[in-house]
C-alpha positions as CSV (number, residue, x, y, z in Angstrom):
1,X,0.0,0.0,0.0
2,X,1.7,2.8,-0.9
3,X,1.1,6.6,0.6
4,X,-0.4,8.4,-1.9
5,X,-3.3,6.0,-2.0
6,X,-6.7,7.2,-0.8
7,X,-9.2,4.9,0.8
8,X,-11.5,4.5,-2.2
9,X,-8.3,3.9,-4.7
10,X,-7.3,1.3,-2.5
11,X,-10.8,-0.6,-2.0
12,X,-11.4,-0.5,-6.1
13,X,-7.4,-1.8,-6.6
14,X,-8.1,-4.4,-3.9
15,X,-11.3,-6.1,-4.8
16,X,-10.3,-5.7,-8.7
17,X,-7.5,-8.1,-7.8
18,X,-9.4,-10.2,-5.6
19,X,-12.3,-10.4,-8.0
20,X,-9.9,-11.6,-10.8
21,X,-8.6,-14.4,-8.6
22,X,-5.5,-13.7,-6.1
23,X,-3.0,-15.2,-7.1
24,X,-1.1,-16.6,-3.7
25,X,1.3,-13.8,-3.5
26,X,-1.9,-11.2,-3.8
27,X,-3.6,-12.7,-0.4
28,X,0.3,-13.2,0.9
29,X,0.2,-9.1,0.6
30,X,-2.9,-8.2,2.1
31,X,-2.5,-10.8,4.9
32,X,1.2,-9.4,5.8
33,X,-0.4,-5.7,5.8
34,X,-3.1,-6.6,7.6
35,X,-1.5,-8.7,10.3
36,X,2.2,-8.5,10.5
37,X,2.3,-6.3,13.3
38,X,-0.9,-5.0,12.5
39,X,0.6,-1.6,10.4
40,X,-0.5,0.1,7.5
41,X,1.6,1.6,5.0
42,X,4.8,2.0,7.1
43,X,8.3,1.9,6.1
44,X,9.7,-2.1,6.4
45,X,12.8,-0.3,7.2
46,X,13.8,3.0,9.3
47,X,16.9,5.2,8.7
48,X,19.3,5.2,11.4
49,X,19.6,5.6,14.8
50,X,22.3,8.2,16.5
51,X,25.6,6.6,16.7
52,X,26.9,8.8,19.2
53,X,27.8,7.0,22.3
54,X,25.3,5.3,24.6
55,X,23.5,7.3,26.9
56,X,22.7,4.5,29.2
57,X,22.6,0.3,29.4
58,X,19.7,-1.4,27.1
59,X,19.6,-4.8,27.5
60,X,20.5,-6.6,23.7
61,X,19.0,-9.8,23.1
62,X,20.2,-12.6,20.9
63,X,17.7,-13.9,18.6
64,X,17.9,-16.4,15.8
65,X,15.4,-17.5,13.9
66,X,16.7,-16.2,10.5
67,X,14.7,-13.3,8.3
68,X,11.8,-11.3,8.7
69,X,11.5,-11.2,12.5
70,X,8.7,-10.5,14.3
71,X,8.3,-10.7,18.1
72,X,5.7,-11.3,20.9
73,X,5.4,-10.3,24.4
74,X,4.5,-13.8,26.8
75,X,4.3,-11.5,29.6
76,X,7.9,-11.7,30.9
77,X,9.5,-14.0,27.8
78,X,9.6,-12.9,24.3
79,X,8.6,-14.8,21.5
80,X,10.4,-14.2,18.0
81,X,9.3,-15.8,14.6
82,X,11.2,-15.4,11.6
83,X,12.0,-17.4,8.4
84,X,14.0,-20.7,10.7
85,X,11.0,-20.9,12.8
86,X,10.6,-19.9,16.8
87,X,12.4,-19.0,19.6
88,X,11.6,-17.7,23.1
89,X,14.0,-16.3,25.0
90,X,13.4,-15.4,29.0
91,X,14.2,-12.1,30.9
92,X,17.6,-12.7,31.2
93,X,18.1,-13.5,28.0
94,X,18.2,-17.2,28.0
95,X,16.7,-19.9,25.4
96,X,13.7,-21.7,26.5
97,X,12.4,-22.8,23.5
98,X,13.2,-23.2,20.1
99,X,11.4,-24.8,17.4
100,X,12.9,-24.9,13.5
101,X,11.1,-24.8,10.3
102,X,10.7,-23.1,7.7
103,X,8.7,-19.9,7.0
104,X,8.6,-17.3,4.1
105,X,6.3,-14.9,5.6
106,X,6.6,-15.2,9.1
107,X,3.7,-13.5,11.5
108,X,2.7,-14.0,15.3
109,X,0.0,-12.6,17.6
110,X,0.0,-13.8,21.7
111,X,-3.1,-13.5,24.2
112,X,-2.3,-14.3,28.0
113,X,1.0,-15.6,27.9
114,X,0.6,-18.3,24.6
115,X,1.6,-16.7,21.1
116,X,0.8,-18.0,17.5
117,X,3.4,-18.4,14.8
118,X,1.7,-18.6,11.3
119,X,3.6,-18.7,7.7
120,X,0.8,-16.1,5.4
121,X,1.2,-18.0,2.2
122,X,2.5,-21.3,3.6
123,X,0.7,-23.9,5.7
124,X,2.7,-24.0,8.9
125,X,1.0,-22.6,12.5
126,X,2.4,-23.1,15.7
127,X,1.3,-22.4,19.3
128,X,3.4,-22.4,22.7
129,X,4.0,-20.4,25.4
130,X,7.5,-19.5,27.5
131,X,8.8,-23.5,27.0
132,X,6.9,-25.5,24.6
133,X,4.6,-26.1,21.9
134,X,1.2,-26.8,22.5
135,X,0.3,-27.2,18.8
136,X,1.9,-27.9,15.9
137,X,-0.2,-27.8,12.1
138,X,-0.2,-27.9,8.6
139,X,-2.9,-26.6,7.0
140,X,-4.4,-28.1,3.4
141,X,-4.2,-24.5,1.6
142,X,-2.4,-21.1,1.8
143,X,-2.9,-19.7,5.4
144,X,-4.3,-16.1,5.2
145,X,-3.9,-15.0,9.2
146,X,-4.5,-16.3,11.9
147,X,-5.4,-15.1,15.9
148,X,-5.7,-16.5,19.7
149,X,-7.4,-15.7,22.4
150,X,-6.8,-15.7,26.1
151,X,-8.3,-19.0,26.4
152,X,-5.3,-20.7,24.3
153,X,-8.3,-21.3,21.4
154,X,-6.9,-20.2,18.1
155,X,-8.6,-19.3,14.5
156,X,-7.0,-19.8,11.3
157,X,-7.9,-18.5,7.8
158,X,-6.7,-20.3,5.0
159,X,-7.6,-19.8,1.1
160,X,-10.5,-21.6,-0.2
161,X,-10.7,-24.4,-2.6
162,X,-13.6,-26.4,-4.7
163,X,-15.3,-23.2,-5.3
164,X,-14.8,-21.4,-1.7
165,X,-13.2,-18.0,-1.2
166,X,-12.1,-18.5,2.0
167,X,-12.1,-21.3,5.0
168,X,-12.3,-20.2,8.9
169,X,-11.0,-22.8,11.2
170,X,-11.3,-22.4,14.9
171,X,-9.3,-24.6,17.5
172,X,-9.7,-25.4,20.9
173,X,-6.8,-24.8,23.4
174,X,-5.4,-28.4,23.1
175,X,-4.9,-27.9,19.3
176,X,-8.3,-29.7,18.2
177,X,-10.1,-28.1,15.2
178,X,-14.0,-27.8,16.5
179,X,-15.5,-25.6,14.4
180,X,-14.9,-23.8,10.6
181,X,-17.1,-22.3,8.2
182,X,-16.4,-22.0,3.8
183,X,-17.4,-18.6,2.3
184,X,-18.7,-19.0,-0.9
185,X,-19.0,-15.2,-1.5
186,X,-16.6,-12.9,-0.6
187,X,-12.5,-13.5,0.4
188,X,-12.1,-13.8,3.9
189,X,-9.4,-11.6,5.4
190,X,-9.2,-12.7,8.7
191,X,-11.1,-14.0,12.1
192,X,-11.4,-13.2,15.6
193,X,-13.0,-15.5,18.1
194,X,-14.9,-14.4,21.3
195,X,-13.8,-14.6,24.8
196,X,-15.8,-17.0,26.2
197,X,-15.1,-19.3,22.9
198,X,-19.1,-18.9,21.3
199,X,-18.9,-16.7,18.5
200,X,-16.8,-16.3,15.7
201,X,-16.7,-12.9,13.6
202,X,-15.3,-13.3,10.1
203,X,-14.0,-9.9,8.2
204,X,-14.3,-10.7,4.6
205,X,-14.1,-8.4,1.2
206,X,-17.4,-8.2,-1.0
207,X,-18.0,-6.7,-4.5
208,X,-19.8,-3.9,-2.6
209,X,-17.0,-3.2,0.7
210,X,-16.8,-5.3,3.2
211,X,-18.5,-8.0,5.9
212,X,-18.6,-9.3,9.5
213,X,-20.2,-12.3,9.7
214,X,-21.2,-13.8,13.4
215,X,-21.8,-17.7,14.2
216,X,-22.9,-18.3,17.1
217,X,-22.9,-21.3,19.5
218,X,-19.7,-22.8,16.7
219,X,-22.6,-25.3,15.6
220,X,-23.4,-24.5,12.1
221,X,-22.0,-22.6,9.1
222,X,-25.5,-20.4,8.8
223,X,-24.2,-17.1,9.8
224,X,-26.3,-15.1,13.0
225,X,-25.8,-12.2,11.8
226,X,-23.5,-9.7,10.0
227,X,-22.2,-6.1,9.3
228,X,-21.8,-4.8,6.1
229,X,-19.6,-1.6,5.2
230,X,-20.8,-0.7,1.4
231,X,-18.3,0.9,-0.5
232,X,-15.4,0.7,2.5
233,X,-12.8,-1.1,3.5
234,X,-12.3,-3.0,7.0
235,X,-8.8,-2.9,7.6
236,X,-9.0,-5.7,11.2
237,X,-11.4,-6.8,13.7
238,X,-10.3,-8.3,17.4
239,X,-11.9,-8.5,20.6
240,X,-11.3,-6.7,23.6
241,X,-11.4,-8.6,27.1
242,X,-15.2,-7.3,27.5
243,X,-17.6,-5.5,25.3
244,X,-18.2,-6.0,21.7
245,X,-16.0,-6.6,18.8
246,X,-13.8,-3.6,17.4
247,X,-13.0,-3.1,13.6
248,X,-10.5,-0.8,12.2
249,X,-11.5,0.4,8.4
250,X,-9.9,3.4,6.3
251,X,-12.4,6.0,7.9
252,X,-13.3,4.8,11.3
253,X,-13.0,3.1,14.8
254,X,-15.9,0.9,14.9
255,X,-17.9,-1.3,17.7
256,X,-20.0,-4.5,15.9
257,X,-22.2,-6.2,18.5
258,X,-22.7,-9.6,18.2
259,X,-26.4,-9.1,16.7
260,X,-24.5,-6.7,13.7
261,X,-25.3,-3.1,15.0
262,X,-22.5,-0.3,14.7
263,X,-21.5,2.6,17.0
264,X,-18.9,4.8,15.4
265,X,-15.9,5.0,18.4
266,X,-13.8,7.6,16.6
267,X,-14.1,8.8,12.7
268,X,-10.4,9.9,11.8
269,X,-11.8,13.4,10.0
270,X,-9.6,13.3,6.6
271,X,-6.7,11.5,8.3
272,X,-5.2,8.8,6.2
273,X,-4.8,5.5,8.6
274,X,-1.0,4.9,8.9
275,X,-1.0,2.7,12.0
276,X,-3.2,1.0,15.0
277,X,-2.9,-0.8,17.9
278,X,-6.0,-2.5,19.6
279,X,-4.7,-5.1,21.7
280,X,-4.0,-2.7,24.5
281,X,-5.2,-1.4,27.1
282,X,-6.2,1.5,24.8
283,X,-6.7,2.3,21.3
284,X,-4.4,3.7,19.5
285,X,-4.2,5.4,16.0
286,X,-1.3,7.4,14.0
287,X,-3.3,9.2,11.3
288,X,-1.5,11.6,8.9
289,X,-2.6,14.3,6.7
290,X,-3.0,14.5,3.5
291,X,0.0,15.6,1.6
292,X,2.2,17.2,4.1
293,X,4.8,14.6,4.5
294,X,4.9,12.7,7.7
295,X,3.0,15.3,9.5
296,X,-0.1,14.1,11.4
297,X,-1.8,12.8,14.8
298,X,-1.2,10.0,17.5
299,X,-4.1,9.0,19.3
300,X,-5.5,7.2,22.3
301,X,-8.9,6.5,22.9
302,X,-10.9,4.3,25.8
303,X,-12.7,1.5,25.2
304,X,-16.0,3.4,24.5
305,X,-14.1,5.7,22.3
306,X,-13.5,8.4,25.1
307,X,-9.9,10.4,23.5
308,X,-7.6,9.8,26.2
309,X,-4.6,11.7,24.6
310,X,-3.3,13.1,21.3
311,X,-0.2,14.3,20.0
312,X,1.4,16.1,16.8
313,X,3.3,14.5,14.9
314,X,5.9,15.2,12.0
315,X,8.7,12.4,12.1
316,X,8.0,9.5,10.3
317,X,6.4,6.2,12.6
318,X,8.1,3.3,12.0
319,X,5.8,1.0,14.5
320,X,3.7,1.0,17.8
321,X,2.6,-1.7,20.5
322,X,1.0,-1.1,23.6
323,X,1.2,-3.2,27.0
324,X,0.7,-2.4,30.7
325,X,-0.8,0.7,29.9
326,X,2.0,2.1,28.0
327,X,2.3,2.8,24.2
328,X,6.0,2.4,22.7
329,X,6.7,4.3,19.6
330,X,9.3,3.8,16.9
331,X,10.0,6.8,14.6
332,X,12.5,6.5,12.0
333,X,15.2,8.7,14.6
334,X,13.7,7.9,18.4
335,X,12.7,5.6,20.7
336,X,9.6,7.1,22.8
337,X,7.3,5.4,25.7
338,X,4.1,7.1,26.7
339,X,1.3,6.4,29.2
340,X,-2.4,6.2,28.0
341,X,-3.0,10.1,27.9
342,X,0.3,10.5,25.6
343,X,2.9,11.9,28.6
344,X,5.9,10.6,27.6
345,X,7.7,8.1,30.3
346,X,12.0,8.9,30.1
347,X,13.9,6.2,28.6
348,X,17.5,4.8,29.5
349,X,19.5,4.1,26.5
350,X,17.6,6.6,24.6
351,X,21.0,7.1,22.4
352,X,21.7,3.4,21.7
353,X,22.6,2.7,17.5
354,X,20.0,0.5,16.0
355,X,20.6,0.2,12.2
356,X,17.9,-1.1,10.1
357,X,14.9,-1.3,13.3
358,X,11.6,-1.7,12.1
359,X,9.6,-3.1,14.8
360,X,8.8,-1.9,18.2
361,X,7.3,-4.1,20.8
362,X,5.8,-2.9,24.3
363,X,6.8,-4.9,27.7
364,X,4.3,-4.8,30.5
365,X,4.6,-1.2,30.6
366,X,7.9,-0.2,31.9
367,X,10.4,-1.5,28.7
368,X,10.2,-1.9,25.1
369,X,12.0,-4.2,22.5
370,X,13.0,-2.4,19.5
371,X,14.5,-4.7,16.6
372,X,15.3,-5.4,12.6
373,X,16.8,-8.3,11.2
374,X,20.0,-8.3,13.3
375,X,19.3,-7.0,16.4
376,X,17.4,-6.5,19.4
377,X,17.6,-4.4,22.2
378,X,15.2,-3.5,25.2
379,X,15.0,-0.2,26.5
380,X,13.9,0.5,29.9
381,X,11.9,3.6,31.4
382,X,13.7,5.4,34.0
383,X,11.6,4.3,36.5
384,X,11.3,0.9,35.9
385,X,14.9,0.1,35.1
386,X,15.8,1.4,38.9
387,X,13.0,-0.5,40.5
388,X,14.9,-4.0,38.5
């Protein structure tokens, strides 16, 4: 997805490819924008950081599980995926689990201390926690994305075949498929599953914009109910601890409830979407304007919507995660951590070299792990690195 794209431009461009039949590298690309640490439209890779001299100790970590890294937080451990398989490594540093395989697009998503390893395009999922696998899978078809919730129960979206567009698969936490629905009509982009493991929503692309579909009860493939967005494009759906499901499109912040009603949380007001986070605490949105470079807007917002914070913005954003109430920023210069109304928390190491970092991921709040394809370091709030 490239900058200069508007949100119609990009919903024509996407369902004329879709509705000439995606090749596997086509859904590969919408998959890895839509999941791979849930960004839109950012830079793979950032410029460089200072090379002065450090200004205080960050903590590097050794990670090797080849190309295209991405990382998970398991609430203590982190979890890394690349294109050699998995690897969790503890607080100190230390290997407690590796797994090798092969993956061309890596991706990962945790809930509660387990994290999911998927290969968009391939057929190989994983899910473990801090020292072993609890599933291992091969899928019959391209996988698409994948999610798990805090439960352990997983959903995986793979392409269709024999005349379907799209297959939704949903796993219990011991790794046994109990439940999928085939979409005849429209190509499934991705699934989230409720937490108390009843409903499934299903995000798919139509020839008018796009759909949530709701099964309830996981004991037949005739859909409850649904939400359709003519002429728009839903971006990502997930589901917070309580309350109803969120969705992400080009225009809006949106709560579906599970009988398909909308409530607009936050419309971004001629921002252009450049990246989310909703697997916080709090919302949060980058949104840039319209021809002025990288200027634009961070933004947190409550549950219900309720703006908790906003910022200015004019360096480019490289990535966000959120954790423990803190948002961690990457911007193509700086490493910044902020609590939920956007008051930036003082870093240690704030002068440490990364070259080539393109991912940021938040730790419980007082750290954050910034990487590329060679290194990682964790940087630790003022505060938080005295009380270790």
């Amino acid at each position: 997805m490239t900058g200069d794209d508007n949100p119609k431009k990009k919903k024509r461009r996407l369902i004329r490819i879709v509705g000439s039949l995606l090749s596997l590298a086509v859904l590969a690309y919408i998959a890895i924008a839509l999941i791979e640490g849930r960004e839109i439209g950012l830079s793979r890779l950032s410029g460089l950081f200072s090379s002065r001299d450090p200004a205080g100790m960050a903590d590097e970590y050794h990670f090797d599980v080849g190309r295209h890294r991405v990382f998970a937080d398991l609430g203590g451990p982190i979890a890394s995926a690349g294109s050699l398989g998995i690897q969790v490594l503890d607080v100190g540093g230390g290997e407690t689990l590796r797994d090798p395989f092969r993956m061309s697009y890596p991706a990962i998503g945790s809930a509660n201390g387990l994290a999911i390893a998927f290969d968009i395009g391939g057929t190989a999922v994983r899910v473990f926690g801090e020292t072993k696998v609890t599933a291992t899978l091969a899928t019959d078809s391209a996988i698409i994305s994948a999610s798990i919730n805090r439960n352990g129960w997983f959903c995986v979206c793979t392409q269709g075949t024999a005349g379907y567009k799209g297959v939704a698969t949903v796993y219990n936490d011991k790794g046994k498929a109990v439940y999928s629905v085939s979409l005849s009509s429209g190509y499934v982009l991705s699934a989230a599953l409720s937490p108390d493991n009843k409903s499934l929503a299903v995000l798919n692309l139509t020839d008018d914009g796009s759909r949530i579909t709701f099964y309830h009860g996981l004991n037949s493939e005739t859909a409850d109910s649904a939400f359709d967005l003519p002429g728009v494009l839903m971006l990502d759906i997930h589901y917070p601890p309580d309350g109803d499901l969120v969705a992400v499109s080009t225009e809006s912040l949106l709560a579906v409830d599970r009988r398909g009603n909308s409530r607009e949380l936050y419309a971004f007001s001629g921002g252009r979407l450049s990246a989310y986070v909703l697997d916080g605490d709090f919302y949060a949105l980058h949104l840039l304007d319209y021809g002025v470079g990288h200027s634009g807007r961070l933004v947190t917002l409550g549950a219900d919507g309720t703006p908790l914070g906003g910022l200015h913005t004019e360096r480019e954003l490289i990535s966000m995660s959120s954790a423990g109430g803190h948002l961690a920023v990457l911007r193509s210069d700086s490493v910044s951590l902020f609590d939920a109304g956007l008051e930036e928390v003082p870093l240690t190491g704030d002068r440490v070299s990364m070259v080539g970092a393109n991912r940021i991921l938040a730790l419980g709040g007082t750290a954050a792990l910034v990487a590329g394809d060679h290194r990682a370091v964790v940087f630790h709030s003022v505060d938080g690195a005295a009380d270790q």
